[in-house]
C-alpha positions in Angstrom: 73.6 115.6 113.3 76.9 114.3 114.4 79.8 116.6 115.8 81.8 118.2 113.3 85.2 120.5 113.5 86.2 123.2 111.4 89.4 123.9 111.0 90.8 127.1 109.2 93.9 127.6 107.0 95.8 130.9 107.3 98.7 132.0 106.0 100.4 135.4 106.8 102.3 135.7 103.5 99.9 136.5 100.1 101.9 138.2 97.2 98.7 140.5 96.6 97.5 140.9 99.8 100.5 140.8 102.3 99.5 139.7 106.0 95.9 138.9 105.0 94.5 137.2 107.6 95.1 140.0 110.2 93.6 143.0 107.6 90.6 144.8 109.7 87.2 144.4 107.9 84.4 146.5 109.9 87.1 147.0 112.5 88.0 143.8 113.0 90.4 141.0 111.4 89.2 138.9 108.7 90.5 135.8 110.4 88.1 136.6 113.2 84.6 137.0 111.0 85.5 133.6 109.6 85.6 132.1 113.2 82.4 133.6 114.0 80.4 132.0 111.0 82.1 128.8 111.3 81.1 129.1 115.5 76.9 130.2 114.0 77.6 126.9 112.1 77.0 124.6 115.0 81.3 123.3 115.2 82.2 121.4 118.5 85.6 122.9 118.0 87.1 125.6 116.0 91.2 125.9 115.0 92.8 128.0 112.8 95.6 127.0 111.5 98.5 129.6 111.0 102.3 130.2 110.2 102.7 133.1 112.1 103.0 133.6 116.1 100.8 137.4 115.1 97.7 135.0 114.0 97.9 133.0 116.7 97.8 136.0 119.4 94.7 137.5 117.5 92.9 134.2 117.1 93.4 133.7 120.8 92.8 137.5 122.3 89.7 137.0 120.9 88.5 133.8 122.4 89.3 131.0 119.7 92.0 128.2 119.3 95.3 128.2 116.8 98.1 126.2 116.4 101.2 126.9 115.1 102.0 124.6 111.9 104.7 124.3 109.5 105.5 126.7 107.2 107.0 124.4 104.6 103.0 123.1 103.7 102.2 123.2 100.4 98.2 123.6 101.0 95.7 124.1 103.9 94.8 120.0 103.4 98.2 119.7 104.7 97.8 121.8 107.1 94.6 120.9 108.5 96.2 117.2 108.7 99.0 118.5 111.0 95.8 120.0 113.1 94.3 117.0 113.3 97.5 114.9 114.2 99.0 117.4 116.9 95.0 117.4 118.3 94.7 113.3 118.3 91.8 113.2 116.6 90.5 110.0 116.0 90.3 108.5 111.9 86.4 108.8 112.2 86.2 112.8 113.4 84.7 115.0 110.6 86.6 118.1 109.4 85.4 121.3 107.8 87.9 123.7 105.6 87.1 127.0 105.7 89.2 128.9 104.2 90.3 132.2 106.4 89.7 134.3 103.7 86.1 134.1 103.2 84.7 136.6 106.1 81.1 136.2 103.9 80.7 132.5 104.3 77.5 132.0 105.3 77.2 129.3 108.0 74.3 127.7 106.6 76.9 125.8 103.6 79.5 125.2 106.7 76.8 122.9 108.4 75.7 121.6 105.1 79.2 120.7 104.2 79.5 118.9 107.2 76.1 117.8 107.0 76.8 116.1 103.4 79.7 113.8 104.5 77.2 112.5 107.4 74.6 111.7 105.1 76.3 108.9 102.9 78.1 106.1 103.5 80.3 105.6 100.3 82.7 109.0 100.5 85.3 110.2 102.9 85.3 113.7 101.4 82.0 115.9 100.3 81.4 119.6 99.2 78.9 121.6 97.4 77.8 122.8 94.2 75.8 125.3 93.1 73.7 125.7 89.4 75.2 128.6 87.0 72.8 130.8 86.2 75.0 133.0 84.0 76.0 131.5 80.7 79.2 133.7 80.9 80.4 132.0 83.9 80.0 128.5 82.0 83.3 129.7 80.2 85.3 131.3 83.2 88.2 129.6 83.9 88.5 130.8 87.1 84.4 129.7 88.0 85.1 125.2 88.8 82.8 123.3 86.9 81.8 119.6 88.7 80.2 117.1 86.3 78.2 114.6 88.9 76.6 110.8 88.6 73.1 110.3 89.4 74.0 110.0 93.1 75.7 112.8 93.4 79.4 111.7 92.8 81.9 113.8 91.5 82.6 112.2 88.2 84.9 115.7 87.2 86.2 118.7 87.5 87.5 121.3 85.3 88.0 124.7 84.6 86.6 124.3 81.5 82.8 124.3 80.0 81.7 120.6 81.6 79.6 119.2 80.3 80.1 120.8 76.4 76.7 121.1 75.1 77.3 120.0 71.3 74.2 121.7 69.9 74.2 124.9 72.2 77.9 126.1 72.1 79.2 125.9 68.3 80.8 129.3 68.9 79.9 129.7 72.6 77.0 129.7 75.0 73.9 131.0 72.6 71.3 129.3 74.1 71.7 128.2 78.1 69.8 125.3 79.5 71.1 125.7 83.2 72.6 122.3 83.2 76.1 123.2 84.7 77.0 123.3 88.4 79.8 125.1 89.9 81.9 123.5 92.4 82.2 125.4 95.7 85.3 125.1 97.9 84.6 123.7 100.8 85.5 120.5 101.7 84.5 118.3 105.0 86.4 114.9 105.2 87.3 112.4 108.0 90.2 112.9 109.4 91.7 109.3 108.3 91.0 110.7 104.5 93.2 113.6 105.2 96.6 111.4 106.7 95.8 108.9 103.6 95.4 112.3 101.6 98.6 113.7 102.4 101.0 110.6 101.2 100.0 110.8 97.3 101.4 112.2 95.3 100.4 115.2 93.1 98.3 113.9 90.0 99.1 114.1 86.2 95.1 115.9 86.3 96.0 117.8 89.3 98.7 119.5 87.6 97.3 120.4 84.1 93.6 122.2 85.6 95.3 123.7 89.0 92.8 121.8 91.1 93.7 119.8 94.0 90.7 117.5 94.4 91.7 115.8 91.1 94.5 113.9 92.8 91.5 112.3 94.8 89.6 110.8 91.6 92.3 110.0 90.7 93.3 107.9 93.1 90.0 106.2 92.8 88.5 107.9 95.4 84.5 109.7 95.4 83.9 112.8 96.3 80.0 113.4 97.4 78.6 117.0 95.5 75.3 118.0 96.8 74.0 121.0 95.1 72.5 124.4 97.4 71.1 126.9 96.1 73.2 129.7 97.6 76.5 130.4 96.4 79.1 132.4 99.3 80.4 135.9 98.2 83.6 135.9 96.5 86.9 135.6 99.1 89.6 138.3 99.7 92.2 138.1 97.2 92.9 141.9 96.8 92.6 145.6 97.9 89.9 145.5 95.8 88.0 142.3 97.2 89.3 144.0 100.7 87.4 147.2 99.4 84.2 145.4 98.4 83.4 142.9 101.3 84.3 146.1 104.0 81.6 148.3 102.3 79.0 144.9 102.4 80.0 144.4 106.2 79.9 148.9 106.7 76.9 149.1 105.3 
């Protein structure tokens, strides 16, 4: 398979969760578990990409690269595209986003994110999907639904029950047929998506669902979906989530 980088977004700053990147899980900082999976993925080169000067130490002290980027971003996409500008890297280099606050990511559906992007010829941005298995989640706002073509193309996404099953939902799910697929975020593009990425603006889509990848259909643009059949742990949003993941990683 071709080389592939990952780069990770971390902010210092979360209203719930204040200086989460650096919180200890099993004794060490999240930040760091997520550069160890994304290095048992197989990257040629890891970078987390911070906002604080205290990320960067860690990151480093413990044998990985960060950069410093600005703190006026908006989103990790925009920060990974400063990454990939300060670093040079060519239009054609492939990118990973994994998100610095998934320590449970397994590796596997890093190299399989990457892995998509290299296997077609028609997108500049893949990621993954998983089937729902639980009718409830079919109807969670907060669980992404991706509609796809027959080649895997994301046609949509939505918060929302997509596609609507007529027959099966007339006062919610009653009887399931397995037939949705959960989106799960993580993205690979090139790194010449990412500096076209950055100059659109924000979709009408975008806006109303809360989901950035929108602003790329709507540009015209596909997005390649394979489905896995492993789905990664929840991230780290809360004490709570903090609570959970260090009894998994304790235990």
């Amino acid at each position: 398979m071709n080389a592939f980088k990952v780069v990770i977004p971390a902010r210092y700053a979360s209203s719930r969760l204040p200086a989460k990147p650096l919180l200890k899980i099993a004794g060490k900082a999240m930040i760091l578990h997520v550069c160890e999976k994304a290095a048992m993925a197989g990257a040629d080169e890891i970078v987390v990409a911070t906002d604080d000067e205290r990320i960067v130490d860690c990151v480093k002290q413990a044998g990985f690269h960060a950069l410093m980027t600005a703190k006026s971003h908006k989103s990790g996409t925009e920060r990974i595209t400063e990454v990939a500008n300060k670093l040079a890297w060519g239009d054609e280099v492939i990118i990973v986003n994994c998100q610095g606050d998934e320590p449970l990511i397994p590796p596997e559906l890093i190299h399989k994110a990457a892995a998509a992007l290299i296997d077609q010829q028609l997108a500049q941005v893949a990621s993954l999907c998983a089937p729902i298995l639980d009718p409830k989640e079919v109807i969670n706002p907060n669980a992404v639904k991706v509609v796809r073509d027959q080649q895997d193309y994301a046609l949509y996404f939505s918060r929302a029950a997509i596609p609507w099953d007529r027959e099966a939902y007339p006062a919610g799910p009653t009887t399931y047929q397995h037939s949705h697929f959960r989106h799960i975020g993580i993205y690979s593009y090139t790194a010449g998506f990412l500096r076209r990425y950055v100059t659109w603006p924000i979709s009408t889509l975008e806006q109303i669902e809360s989901l950035e990848q929108l602003r790329i259909l709507a540009m015209g643009e596909k997005i390649y979906v394979p489905a896995v059949d492993q789905v990664p742990a929840a991230g780290v949003d809360t004490q709570e989530d903090l609570d959970r993941v260090n009894g998994l990683l304790n235990a």
